[in-house]
C-alpha positions as CSV (number, residue, x, y, z in Angstrom):
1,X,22.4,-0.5,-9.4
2,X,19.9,-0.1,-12.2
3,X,16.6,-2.4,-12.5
4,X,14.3,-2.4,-15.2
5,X,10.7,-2.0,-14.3
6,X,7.4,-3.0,-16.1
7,X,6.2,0.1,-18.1
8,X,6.2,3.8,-18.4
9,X,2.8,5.0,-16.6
10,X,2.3,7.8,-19.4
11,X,3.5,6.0,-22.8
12,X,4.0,2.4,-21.4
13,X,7.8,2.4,-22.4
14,X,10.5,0.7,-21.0
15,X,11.2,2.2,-17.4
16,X,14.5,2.2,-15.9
17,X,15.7,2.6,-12.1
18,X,18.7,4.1,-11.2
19,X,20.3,6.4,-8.2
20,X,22.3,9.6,-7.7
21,X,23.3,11.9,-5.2
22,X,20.0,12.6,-4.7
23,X,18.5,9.5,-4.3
24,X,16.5,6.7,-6.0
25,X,14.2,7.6,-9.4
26,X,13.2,6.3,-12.1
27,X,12.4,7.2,-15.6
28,X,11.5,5.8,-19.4
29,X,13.5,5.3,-21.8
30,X,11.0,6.5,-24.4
31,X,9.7,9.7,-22.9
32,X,11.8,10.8,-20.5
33,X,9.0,10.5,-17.4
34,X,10.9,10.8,-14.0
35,X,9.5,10.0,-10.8
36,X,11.6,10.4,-7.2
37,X,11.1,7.1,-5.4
38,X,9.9,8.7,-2.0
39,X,7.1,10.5,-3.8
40,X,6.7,7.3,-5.6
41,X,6.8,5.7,-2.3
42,X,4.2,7.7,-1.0
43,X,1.9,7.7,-3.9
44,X,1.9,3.9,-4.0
45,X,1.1,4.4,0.0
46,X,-2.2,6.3,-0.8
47,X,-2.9,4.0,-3.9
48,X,-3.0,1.2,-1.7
49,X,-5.2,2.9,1.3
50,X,-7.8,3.5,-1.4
51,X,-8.0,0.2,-3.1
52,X,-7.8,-1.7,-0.1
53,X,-10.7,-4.4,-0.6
54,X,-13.8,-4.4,1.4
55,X,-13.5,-7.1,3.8
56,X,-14.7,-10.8,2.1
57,X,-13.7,-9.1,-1.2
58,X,-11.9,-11.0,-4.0
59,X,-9.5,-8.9,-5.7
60,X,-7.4,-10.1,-9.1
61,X,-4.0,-7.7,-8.5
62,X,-1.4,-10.2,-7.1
63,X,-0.1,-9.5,-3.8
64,X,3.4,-8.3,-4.0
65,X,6.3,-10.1,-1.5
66,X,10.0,-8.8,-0.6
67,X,12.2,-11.2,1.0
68,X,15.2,-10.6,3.1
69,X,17.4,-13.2,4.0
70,X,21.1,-14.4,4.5
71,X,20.3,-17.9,2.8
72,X,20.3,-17.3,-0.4
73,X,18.5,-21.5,-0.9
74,X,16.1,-20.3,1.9
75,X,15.4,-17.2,-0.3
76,X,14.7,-19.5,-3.5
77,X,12.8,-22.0,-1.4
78,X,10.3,-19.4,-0.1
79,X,10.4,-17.7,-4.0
80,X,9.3,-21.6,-5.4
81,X,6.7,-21.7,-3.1
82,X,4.9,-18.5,-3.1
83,X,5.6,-18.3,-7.3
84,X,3.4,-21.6,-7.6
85,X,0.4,-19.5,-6.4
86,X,-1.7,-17.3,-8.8
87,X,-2.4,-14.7,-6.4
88,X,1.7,-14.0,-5.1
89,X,4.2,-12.5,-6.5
90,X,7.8,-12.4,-5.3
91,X,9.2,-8.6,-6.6
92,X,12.8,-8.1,-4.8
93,X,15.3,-10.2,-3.2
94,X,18.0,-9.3,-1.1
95,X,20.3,-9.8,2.1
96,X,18.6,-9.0,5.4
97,X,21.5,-7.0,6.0
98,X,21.1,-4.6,3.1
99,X,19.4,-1.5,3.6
100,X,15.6,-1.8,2.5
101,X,16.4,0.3,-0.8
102,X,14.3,-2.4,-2.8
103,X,11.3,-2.1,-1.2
104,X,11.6,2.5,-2.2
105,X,11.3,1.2,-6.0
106,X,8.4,-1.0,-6.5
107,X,6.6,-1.1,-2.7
108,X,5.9,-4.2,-1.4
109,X,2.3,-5.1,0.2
110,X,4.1,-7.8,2.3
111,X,8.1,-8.4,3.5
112,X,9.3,-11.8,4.9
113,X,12.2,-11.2,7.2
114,X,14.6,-14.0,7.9
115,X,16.1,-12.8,11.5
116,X,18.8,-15.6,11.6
117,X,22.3,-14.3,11.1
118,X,21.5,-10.7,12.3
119,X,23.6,-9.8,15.1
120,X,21.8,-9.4,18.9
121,X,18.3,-10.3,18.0
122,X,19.0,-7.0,15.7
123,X,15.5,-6.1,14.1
124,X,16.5,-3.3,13.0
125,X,15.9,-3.8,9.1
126,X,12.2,-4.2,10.4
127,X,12.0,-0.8,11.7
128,X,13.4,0.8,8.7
129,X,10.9,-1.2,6.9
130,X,8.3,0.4,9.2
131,X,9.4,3.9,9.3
132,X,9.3,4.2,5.1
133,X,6.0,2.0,4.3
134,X,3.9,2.3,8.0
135,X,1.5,0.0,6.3
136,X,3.9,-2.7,5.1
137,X,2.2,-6.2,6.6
138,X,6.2,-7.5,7.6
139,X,6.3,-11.5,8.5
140,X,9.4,-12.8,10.7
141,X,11.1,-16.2,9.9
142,X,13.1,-17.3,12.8
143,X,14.7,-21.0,13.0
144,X,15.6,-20.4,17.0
145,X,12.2,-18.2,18.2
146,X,12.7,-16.5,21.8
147,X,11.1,-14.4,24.1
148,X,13.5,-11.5,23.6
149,X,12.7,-11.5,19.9
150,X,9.1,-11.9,19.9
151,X,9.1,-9.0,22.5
152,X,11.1,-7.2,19.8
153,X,9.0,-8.5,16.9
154,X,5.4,-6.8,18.9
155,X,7.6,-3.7,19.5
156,X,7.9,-3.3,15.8
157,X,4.9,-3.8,14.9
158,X,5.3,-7.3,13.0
159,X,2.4,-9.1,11.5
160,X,3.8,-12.5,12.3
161,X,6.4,-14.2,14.0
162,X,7.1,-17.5,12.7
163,X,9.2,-20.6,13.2
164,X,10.6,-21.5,9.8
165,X,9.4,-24.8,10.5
166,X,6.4,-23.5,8.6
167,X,5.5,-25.3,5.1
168,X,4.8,-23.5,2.2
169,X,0.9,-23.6,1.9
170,X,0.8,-22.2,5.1
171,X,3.1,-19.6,4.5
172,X,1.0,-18.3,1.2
173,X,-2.1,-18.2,3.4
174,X,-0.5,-16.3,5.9
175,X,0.9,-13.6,3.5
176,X,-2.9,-13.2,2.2
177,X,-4.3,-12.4,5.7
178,X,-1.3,-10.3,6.3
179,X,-2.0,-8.6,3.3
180,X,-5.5,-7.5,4.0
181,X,-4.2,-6.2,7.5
182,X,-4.7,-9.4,9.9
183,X,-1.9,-10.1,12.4
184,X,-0.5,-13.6,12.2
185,X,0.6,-14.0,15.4
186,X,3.3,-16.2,16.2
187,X,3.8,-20.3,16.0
């Protein structure tokens, strides 16, 4: 799988993604820059801890969203809705079943988790989430919410646990809060 990314950090060129036996990296086109995505991963960790915003601070860098979801129209539905907002953007896309690898090339600040169609209540996808990017603000879509999985959902740390009953608006607003480290709870 090869993605092409926004710009070379040293020469702004065209950067490319790509994997090998050693893992994800990703380098330019123009001047050969590499970068491993788990010191990647880890460098956009500490980037984030020191430009965190001062609480009732406005900041202009767009929040950035992962989804993960089985329904690919509940995917494009949630992408429509946070797209229409300024302050939002929707980087990576992908089954709830794959393994998270999206999130090691351009980290997310918030993932929404669509739990529906994962076998047993399985949350595991959330604590792989977790275990790479400890300070990931994760947000759980369920259409059937129960005990079991809310228990789960605290247990992992979740920001939110949500009905998908939720409308858009509200949805955006909770990604903001989740975003600057308030918990969601669960509706």
């Amino acid at each position: 799988m090869r993605l092409r990314l926004k710009s070379c950090p040293k020469c702004k060129g065209d950067v490319m993604v790509d994997r090998d036996e050693h893992g994800w990296y990703d380098y330019c086109l123009q001047c050969g820059h590499r970068r491993d995505m788990e010191s990647l991963a880890e460098a956009h960790e500490q980037h984030r801890e020191r430009e965190k915003p001062e609480p009732g601070s406005t900041s202009s860098q767009k929040t950035k969203v992962s989804i993960f979801s089985h329904q690919p129209l509940l995917q494009e539905g949630i992408l429509r809705s946070l797209s229409s907002t300024e302050d939002i953007q929707v980087i990576s896309q992908a089954k709830a079943s794959d393994k998270g690898s999206v999130i090691k090339i351009v980290p997310p600040d918030v993932v929404i988790v669509d739990v529906d169609g994962l076998s047993d209540n399985d949350l595991s996808l959330v604590r792989r989430l977790k275990q790479h990017l400890p300070s990931v603000g994760i947000i759980v879509l369920t259409s059937n919410p129960s005990d079991d999985q809310l228990f789960q959902a605290v247990e992992n740390r979740v920001a939110a646990y949500l009905s998908k009953e939720i409308i858009g608006d509200q949805l955006a607003e909770l990604v903001r809060r989740v975003a600057h480290g308030e918990a969601g709870g669960s509706w």
